[in-house]
C-alpha positions in Angstrom: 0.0 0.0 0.0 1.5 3.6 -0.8 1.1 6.5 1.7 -2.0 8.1 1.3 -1.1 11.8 -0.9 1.4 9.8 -3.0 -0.3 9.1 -6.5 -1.0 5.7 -7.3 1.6 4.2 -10.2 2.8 0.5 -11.0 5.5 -0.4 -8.2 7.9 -3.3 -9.5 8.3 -5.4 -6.0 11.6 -7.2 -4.7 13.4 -8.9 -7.5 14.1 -12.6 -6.2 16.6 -15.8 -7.7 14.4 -18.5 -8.5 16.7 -21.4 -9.1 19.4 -21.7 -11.8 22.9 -22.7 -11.8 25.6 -20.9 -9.2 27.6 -18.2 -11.1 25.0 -18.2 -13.5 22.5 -14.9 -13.7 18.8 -16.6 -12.3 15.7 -16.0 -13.5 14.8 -11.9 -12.2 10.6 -11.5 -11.9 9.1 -8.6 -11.4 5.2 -7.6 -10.5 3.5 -4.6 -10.8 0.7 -4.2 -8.4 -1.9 -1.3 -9.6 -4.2 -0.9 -6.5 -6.5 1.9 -8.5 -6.1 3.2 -11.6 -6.8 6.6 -11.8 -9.1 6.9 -9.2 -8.2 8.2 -5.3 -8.0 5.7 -2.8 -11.0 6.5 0.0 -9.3 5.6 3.1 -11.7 7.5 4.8 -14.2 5.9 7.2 -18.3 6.7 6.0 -20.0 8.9 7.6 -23.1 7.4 9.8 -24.7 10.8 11.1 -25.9 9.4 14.4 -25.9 12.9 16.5 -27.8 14.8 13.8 -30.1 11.4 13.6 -30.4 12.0 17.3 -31.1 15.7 17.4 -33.7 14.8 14.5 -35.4 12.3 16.5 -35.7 13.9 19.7 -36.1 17.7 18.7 -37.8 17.6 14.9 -39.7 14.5 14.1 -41.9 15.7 11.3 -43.6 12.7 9.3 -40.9 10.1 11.2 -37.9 11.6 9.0 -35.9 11.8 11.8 -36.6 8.0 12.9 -36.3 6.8 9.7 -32.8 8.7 9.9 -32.0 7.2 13.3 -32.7 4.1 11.8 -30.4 4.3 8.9 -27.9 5.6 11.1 -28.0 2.6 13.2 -27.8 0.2 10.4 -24.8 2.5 9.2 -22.6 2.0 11.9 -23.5 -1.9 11.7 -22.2 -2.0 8.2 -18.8 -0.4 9.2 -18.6 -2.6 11.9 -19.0 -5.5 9.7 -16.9 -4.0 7.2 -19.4 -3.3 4.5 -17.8 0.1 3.5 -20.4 0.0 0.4 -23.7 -0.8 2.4 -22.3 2.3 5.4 -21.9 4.6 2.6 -25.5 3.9 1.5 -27.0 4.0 4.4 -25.2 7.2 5.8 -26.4 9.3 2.6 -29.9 8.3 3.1 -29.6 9.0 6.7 -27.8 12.4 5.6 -30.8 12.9 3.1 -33.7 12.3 5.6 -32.0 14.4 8.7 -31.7 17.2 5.8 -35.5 17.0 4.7 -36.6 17.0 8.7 -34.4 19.8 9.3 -35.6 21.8 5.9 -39.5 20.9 7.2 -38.8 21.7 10.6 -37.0 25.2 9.8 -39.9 26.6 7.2 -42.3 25.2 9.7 -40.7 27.5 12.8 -40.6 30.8 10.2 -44.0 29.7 9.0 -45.1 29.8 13.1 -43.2 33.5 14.0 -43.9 35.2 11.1 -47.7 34.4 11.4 -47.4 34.9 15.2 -46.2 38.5 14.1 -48.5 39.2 11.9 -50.9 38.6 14.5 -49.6 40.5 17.3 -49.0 43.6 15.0 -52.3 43.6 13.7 -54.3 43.5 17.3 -51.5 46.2 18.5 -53.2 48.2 15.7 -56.6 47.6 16.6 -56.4 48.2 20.4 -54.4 51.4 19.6 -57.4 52.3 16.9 -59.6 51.6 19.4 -58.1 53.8 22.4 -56.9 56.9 20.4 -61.2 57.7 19.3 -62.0 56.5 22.9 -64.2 53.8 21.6 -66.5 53.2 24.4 -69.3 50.7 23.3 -71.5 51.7 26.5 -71.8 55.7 25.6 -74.7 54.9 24.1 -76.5 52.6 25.5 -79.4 53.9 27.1 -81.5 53.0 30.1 -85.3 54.2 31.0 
């Protein structure tokens, strides 16, 4: 294996003597060993986003996402632990994908909530301040005999 930043190239290994006469010049093999060619060597471990699957779960659950993101998670970090690199990197991008739609539904949902709540509370502010600066009194009128 070659030290990861070091591009990846044929390396001829050891030369070795098999057999021949002594004196003479033996037989000189040599092997090439081309671990990837042309692509990077991902020596990186996947990614199983179990804190943001957490934080999903507990905090913003819209629809299950963030269950169905703890759950991918989970079976993420089983596949790295088995060794699967392929299966972790599959589940861990559609953990990443779910945690990212709860947070995206969870978000718009919050600025949805304070901006109505706003709108709200601006426009009764206006009508109580309507009401007080004609001295609105609904009982000026009403008249007994």
């Amino acid at each position: 294996m070659h030290p990861q930043g070091y591009p990846t190239e044929a390396v001829p290994l050891q030369a070795a003597n098999y057999g021949g006469l002594p004196g003479q010049p033996g037989v000189v093999q040599h092997t090439a060993v081309n671990i990837t060619t042309g692509q990077p060597v991902i020596t990186e471990a996947p990614k199983d986003y179990i804190i943001w699957s957490l934080c999903c779960f507990v905090y913003s659950n819209p629809f299950c996402l963030g269950l169905a993101a703890l759950i991918y998670s989970i079976k993420a970090r089983d596949r790295k632990m088995v060794g699967d690199m392929d299966g972790a990197r599959s589940y861990g991008s559609t953990a990443r994908n779910l945690n990212i739609a709860a947070t995206i539904i969870v978000t718009t949902a919050i600025l949805i909530f304070i901006i109505t709540f706003s709108v709200i509370t601006a426009k009764a502010a206006s009508y109580y301040s309507h009401i007080n600066r004609y001295n609105y009194n609904p009982n000026r009128y009403n008249y007994q005999f």
